[in-house]
C-alpha positions in Angstrom: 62.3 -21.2 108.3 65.9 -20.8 108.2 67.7 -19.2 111.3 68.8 -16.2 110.2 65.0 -15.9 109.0 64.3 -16.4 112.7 66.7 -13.4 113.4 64.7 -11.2 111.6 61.2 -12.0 112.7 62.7 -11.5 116.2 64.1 -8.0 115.5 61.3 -6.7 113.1 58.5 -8.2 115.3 60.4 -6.4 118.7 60.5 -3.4 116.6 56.8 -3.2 115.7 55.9 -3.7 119.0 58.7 -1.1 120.4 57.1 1.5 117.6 60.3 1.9 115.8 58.1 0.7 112.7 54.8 2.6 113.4 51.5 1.1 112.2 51.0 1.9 108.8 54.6 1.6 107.6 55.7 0.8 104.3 58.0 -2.5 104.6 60.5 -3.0 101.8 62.6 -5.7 101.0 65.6 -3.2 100.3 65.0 -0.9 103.8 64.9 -3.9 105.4 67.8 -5.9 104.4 70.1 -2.5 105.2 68.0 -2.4 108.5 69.2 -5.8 109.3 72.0 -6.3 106.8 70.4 -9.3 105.4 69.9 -10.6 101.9 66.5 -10.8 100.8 65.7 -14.6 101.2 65.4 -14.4 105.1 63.6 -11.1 104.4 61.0 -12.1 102.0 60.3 -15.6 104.6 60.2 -13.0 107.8 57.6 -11.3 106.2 56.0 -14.0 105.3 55.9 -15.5 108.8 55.1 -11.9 110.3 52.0 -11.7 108.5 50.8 -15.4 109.3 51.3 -14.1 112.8 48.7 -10.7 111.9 51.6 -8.5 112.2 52.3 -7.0 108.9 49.8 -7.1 105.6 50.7 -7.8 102.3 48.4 -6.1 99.4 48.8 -6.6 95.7 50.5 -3.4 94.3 51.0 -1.7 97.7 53.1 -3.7 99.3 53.7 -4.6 102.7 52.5 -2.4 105.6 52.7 -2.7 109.6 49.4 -3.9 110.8 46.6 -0.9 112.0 44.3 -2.4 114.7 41.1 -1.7 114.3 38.5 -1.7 117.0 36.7 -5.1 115.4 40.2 -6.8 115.5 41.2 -5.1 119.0 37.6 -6.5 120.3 38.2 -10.1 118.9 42.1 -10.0 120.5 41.0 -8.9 123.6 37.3 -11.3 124.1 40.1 -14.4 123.3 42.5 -12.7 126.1 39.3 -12.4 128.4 38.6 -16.1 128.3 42.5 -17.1 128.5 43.5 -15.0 131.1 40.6 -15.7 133.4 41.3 -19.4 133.2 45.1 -18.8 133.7 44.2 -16.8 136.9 41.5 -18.9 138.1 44.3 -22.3 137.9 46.6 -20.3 138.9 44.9 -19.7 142.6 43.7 -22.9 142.5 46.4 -24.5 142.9 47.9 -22.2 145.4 45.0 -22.8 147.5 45.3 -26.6 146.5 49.2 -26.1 148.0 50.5 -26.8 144.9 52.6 -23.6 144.4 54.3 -22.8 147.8 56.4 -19.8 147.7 56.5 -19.7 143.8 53.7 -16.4 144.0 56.2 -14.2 145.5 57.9 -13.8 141.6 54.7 -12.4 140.8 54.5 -9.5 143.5 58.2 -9.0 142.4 57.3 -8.1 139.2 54.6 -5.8 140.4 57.6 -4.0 141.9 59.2 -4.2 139.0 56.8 -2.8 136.6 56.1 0.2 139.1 59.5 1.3 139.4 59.7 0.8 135.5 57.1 3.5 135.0 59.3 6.0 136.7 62.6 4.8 136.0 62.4 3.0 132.8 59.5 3.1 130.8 60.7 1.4 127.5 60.9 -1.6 129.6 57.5 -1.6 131.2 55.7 -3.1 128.1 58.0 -6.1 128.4 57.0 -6.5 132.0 53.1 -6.6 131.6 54.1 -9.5 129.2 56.3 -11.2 132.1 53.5 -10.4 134.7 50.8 -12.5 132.3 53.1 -15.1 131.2 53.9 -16.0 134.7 50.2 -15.9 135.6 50.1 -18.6 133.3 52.9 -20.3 134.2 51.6 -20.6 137.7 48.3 -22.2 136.0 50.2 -25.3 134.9 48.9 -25.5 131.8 50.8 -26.0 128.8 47.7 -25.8 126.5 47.5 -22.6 128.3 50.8 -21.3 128.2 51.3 -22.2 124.8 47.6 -20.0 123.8 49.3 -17.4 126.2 52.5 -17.6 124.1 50.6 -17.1 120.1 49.1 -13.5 121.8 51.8 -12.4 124.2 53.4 -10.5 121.4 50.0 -8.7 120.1 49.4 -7.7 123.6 52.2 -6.2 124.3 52.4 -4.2 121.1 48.8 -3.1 122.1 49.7 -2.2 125.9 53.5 -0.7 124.6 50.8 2.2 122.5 48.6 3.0 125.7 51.7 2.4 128.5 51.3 6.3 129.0 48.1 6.4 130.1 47.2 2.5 131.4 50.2 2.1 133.2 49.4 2.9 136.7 46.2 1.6 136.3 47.6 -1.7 135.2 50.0 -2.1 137.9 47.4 -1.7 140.5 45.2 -4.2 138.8 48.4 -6.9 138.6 48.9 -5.9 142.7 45.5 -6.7 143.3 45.4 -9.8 140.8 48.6 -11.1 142.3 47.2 -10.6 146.1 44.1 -12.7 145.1 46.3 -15.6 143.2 48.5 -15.6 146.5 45.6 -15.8 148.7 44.3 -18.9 146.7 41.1 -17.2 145.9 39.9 -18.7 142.5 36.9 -16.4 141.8 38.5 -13.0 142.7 41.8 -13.9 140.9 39.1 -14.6 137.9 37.2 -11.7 138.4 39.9 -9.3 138.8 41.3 -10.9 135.8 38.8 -10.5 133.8 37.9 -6.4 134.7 41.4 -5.9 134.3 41.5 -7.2 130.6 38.3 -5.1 129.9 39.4 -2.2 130.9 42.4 -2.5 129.0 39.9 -3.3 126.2 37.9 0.4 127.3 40.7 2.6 127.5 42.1 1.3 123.8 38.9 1.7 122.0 38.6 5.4 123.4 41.9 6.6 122.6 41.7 4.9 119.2 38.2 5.6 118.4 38.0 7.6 114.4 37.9 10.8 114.9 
């Protein structure tokens, strides 16, 4: 993929996830290339890419269209996040209590300060944080088979989170408080645990508010 290809992908993806392209939205070549003032080769290969990715759908006749989660895919996203992020957690306190990660925890309760202040301050960057906050869970596993699973769904979860950041964010930040307090303690199983309700309720509170009416 060429780089200015790349260019796009990163603007249009940000955008879907931002909501300035809405699920459901009609993606032309044309709107696009004014969007981005691009020609259409870089277009036609970000869209390409996009929907390899699950982002946007392509449909013979009707064109391309932002991506509408569904509760079946939601379910399937979040029961691979389950799985992911406890193991990321578990690591993650592993090694702290192994003494493998001394003083590097502290960035995590930082961005728990972070993303609280965001939700007063500066919500449109609170989506972006929840993605640091996991990333660096994972980081802290030592993984990079982990980090690099982390890295194919960071996007899809924060598009998801960015929808619901009204009403799960300060929920969310007092899971990641408690989540970071067990990865800093080097407690394997709570960090797992609390990992793993946190994820599901996430999972709970998007089905409900995006149940057919």
């Amino acid at each position: 993929m060429s780089k200015l290809a790349d260019t796009v992908v990163a603007r249009l993806r940000a955008g879907i996830v931002d909501g300035s392209y809405p699920p459901d939205t009609r993606l032309t070549e044309a709107g696009l290339c004014r969007d981005f003032g691009v020609s259409r080769v870089p277009v036609r290969e970000a869209l390409r890419h996009l929907e390899a990715e699950g982002f946007v759908v392509s449909r013979p006749y009707a064109g391309v269209r932002v991506v509408r989660f569904g509760p079946d895919e939601a379910a399937d996203l979040f029961a691979v996040r389950t799985t992911l992020e406890e193991t990321t957690a578990r690591r993650a306190a592993t090694r702290v209590r192994d003494g493998d990660l001394p003083g590097r925890t502290e960035h995590l309760r930082d961005l728990v300060a972070m993303g609280s202040a965001a939700l007063r301050d500066s919500p449109d960057e609170v989506a972006a944080l929840n993605t640091s906050f996991h990333a660096t869970v994972a980081d802290l596993s030592g993984s990079t088979v982990l980090v690099s699973l982390f890295r194919q769904v960071a996007a899809k979860i924060e598009w998801l989170y960015a929808m619901d950041v009204g009403v799960r964010g300060p929920h969310s930040w007092s899971e990641h408080a408690a989540i970071a307090d067990a990865v800093a303690a080097g407690d394997p199983d709570l960090a797992a645990r609390l990992m793993g309700e946190h994820v599901q309720a996430s999972l709970d509170g998007y089905l409900l508010r995006h149940a057919p009416s």
